[in-house]
N, C-alpha and C positions, 0 to 999 in steps of 0.2 A: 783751359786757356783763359785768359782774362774777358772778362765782360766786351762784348764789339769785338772781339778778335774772330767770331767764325763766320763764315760765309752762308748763303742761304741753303748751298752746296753739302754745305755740313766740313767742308773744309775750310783750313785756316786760311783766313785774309794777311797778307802782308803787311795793311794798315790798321792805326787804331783810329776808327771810325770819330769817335768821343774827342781824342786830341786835335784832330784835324779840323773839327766844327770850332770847337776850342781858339784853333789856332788862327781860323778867317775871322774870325769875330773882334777876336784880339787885334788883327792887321787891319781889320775896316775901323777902326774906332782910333786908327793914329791919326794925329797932326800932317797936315799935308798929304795926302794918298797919292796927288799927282805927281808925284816925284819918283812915285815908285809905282804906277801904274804904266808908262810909256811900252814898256812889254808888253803887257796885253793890250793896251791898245794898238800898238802896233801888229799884232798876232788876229786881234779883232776886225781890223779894218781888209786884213786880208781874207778875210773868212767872208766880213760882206762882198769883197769883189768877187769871191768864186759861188755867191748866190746872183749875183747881179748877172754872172756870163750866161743864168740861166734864165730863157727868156720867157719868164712867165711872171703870173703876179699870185704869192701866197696868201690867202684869205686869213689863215691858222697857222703862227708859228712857233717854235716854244724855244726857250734857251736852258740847256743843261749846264747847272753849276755857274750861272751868270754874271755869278761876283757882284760888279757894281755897274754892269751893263757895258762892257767891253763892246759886244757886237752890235748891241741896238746903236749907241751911237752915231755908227757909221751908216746906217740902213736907212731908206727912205719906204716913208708910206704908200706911194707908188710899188716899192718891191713887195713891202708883208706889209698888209694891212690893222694885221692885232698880234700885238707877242706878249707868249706867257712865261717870264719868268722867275727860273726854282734854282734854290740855291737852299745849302743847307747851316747858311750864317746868315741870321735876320738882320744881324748890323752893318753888314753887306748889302741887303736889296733896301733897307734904312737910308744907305747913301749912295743910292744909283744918281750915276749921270744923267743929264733931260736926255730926249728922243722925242724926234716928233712924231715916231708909230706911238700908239694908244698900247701900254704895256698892264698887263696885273703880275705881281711880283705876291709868289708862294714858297712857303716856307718849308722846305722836305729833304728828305736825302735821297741825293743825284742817284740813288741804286735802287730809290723804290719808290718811282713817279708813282702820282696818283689820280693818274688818266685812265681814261676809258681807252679799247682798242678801238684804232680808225679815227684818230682825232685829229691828228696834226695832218698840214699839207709839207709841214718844211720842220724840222728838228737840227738844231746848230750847237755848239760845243766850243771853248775856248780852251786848253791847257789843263785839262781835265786829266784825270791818270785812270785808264782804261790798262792794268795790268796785265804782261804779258803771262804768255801759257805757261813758262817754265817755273814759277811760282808753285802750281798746284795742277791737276789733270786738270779740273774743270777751272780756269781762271775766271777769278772773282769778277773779273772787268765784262767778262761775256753777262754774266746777269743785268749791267746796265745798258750793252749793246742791245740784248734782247728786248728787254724794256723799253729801249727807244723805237726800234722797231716794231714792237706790238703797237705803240701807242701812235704811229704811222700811218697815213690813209693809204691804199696800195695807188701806187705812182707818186709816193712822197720821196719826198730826199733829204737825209742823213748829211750834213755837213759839219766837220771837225776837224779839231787840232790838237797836238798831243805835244809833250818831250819826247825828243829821241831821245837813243841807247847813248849817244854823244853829247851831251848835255852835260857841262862842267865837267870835261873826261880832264880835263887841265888841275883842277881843283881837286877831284877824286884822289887819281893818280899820285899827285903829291902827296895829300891826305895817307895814303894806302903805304906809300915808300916810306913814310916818315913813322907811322907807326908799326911796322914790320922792323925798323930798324931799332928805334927805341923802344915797344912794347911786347915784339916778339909775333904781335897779329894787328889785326885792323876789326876794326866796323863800322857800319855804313852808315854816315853821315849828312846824309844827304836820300829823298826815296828812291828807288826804283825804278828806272825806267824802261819803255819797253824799246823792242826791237823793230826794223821796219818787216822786215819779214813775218812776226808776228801778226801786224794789222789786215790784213788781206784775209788770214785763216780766221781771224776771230770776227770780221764783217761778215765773212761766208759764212761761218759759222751759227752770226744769227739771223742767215735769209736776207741776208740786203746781194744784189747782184749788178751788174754795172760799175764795180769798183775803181776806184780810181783813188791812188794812194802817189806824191810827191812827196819832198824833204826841200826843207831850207834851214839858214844857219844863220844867226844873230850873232855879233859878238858884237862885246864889250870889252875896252879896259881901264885899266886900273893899276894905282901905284905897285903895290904891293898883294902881297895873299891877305895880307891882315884886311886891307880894304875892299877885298873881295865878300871876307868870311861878313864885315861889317853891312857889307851891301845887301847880301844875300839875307842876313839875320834880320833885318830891317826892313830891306824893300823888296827885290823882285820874289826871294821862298816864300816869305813871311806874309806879305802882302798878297801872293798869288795865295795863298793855301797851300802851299804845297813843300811846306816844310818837313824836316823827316820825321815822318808818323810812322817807323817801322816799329814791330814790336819788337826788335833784336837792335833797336838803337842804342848807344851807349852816350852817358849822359851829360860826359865833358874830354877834355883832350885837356894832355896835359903841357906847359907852358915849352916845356923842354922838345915835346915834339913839334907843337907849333912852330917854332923857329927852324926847326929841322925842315919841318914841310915848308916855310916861307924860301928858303937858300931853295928846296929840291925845285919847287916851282920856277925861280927865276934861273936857276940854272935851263931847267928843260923849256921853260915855254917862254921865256922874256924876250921883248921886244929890242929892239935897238936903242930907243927911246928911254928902256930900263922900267918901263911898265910890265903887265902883263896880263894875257887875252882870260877872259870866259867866255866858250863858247854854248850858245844855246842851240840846240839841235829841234828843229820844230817838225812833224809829220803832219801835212795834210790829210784828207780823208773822207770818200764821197761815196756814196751808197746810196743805192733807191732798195723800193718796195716794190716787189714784184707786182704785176699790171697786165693784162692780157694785150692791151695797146701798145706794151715797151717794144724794143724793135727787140727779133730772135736774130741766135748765131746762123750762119750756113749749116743746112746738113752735112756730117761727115762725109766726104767723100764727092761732094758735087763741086767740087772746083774744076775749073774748067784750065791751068794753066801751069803748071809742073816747078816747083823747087829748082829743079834743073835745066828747065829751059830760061830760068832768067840770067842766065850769061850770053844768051845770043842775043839779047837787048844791045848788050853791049860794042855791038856792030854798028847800030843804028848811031851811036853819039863820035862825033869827031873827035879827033886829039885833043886840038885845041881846046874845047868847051871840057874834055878831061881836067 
């Protein structure tokens, strides 16, 4: 396989490591960022709300894949008092946003922090691509779960945000119809994304317990497909990182199918307006490190109150309040 193509696993990664660094470097060094950072800031600021519900103060916090400081932004030195972050495009922590936490920004790749175990009290993540299992038995995303987890103090907590599986299914779909019709097949144009069911097995997986996994959905729109494919090239893929780094990428569409997919799009998804939607599919993601202080489940079997007797509750409530 190509150079960056395997895993630590010894199995193939679905991404090219090399183009991806490549390609945040490329997008942190355009004119104007803020124009096409509103996504992740907007993905960012809700990452710090679901640290803020937790009512402690982090001494130690680190940010995976940081970009240009997405989540410190929003966070107050009251909540973390020192965040470390890593990101694997230096012209990205080159042009972080201020923060009034005291931040050191390191230069690594998000799969092979280079922390000691027991270090963080708080570990946070924006729009990172933690690959699902159906890729490979051992998915490659698990080695940076565990990673985060090792480097975890036990009773730390794991907060993140990822793409759903529905993440430009508007854009895909077209893409997909248009070259099945005029090329005979398709290929993926766009990365990978995972599944929500996936994230639950791959957190257990690396010993975080207390799960807690939500979904929300952003949409955008816009004239046409052409201004979608322009937006994406530009700002929200490009500028996120997260443009398609698969190794089975193909490396242009051709003109003929483009317009095929423009019609198939606003056929299937156009708005009234004569726009049409992208939709981004975002997965929450909350995990601690085990702690002998964390609170336990009940034992099997000591419930005191029967499956079946909760329909004689239902005596107790009136009609009306029915």
């Amino acid at each position: 396989p190509p150079a960056g193509a395997s895993s630590g696993s010894g199995a193939l990664s679905p991404f090219d490591r090399r183009l991806k660094r490549k390609q945040k470097n490329w997008a942190a060094l355009q004119a104007e960022p803020g124009k096409c950072d509103y996504l992740r800031e907007e993905v960012g600021g809700r990452i710090a709300d679901r640290v803020f519900d937790i009512p402690r103060t982090f001494p130690l916090a680190l940010d995976v894949g940081s970009g240009r400081g997405y989540i410190a932004q929003h966070l107050t030195k009251d909540t973390v008092e020192k965040l470390i972050q890593v990101d694997i495009a230096e012209n990205a922590l080159k042009n972080a946003v201020e923060s009034e936490i005291p931040t050191v920004s390191i230069v690594a790749d998000e799969e092979s922090l280079p922390f000691k175990e027991d270090t963080f009290d708080l570990v946070v993540s924006s729009l990172r691509s933690f690959i699902s299992q159906r890729y490979q038995k051992l998915p490659c995303g698990i080695q940076s779960v565990l990673k985060i987890h090792q480097v975890l103090k036990p009773d730390g907590v794991f907060i993140g945000a990822m793409f759903g599986g529905d993440t430009l299914y508007e854009l895909r779909c077209s893409l997909q119809l248009a070259e099945l019709e005029r090329e005979g097949g398709f290929s993926p144009h766009v990365s990978p994304f995972t599944a929500v069911s996936d994230l639950g097995h791959l957190l257990s997986r690396a010993g975080f317990n207390t799960l807690t996994v939500d979904t929300d959905e952003i949409q955008v729109n816009y004239p046409g497909l052409f201004e979608v494919m322009e937006d994406l090239q530009g700002k929200y893929v490009l500028c996120m990182g997260e443009s398609n780094c698969s190794w089975n990428r193909k490396p242009l569409l051709h003109r003929d199918t483009m317009l095929a997919a423009a019609a198939i799009y606003q056929e299937m998804y156009g708005n009234s307006d004569g726009s049409v939607p992208a939709t981004f599919q975002i997965f929450y993601m909350i995990g601690w490190k085990f702690h002998e202080s964390q609170a336990k489940p009940a034992k099997r079997g000591s419930a005191t109150v029967s499956f079946g007797d909760l329909s004689k509750f239902g005596g107790f409530v009136s009609r009306e309040k029915r």
